[in-house]
Phi, psi and omega in degrees: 000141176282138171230147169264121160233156215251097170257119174260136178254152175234140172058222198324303196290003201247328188280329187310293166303321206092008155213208185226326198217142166271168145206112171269129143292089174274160160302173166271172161093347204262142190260120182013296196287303178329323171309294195296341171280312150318353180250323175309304198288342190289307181254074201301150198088325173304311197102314185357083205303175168313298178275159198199153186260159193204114147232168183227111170080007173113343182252132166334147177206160165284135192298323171299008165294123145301142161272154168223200207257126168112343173316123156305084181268120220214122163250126199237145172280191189303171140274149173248134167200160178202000000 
């Protein structure tokens, strides 16, 4: 079974794809990182580095979070601050 989740990119990564915003078809059962890697294989060439920050649903997550259907995914660069 298919689950759809809604991804948002920011800053660098939203000029790297060319949008901002996704909608994936994923397996059920499929994990964060797993995502982030399906967005890398869809759009080969973005650069979209290895490491990357993530939340689901508004909170920080791990790449070993499941995802489920309806899920909110947010790819974020580093942060900065001072």
């Amino acid at each position: 079974m298919a689950i759809t989740v809604h991804t948002l990119l920011f800053a660098r990564y939203a000029e790297l794809l060319g949008a901002d915003q996704l909608t994936l078809t994923l397996p059920e059962g499929i994990k964060a990182g797993e995502a982030v890697t399906q967005v890398r294989n869809q759009h080969p060439g973005n650069a979209l580095p290895s490491t990357v920050l993530l939340a689901i649903n508004g909170r920080q997550a791990t790449l070993d979070r499941p995802l489920h259907d309806g899920d909110e995914l947010a790819i974020l660069p580093p942060l900065a601050g001072g």
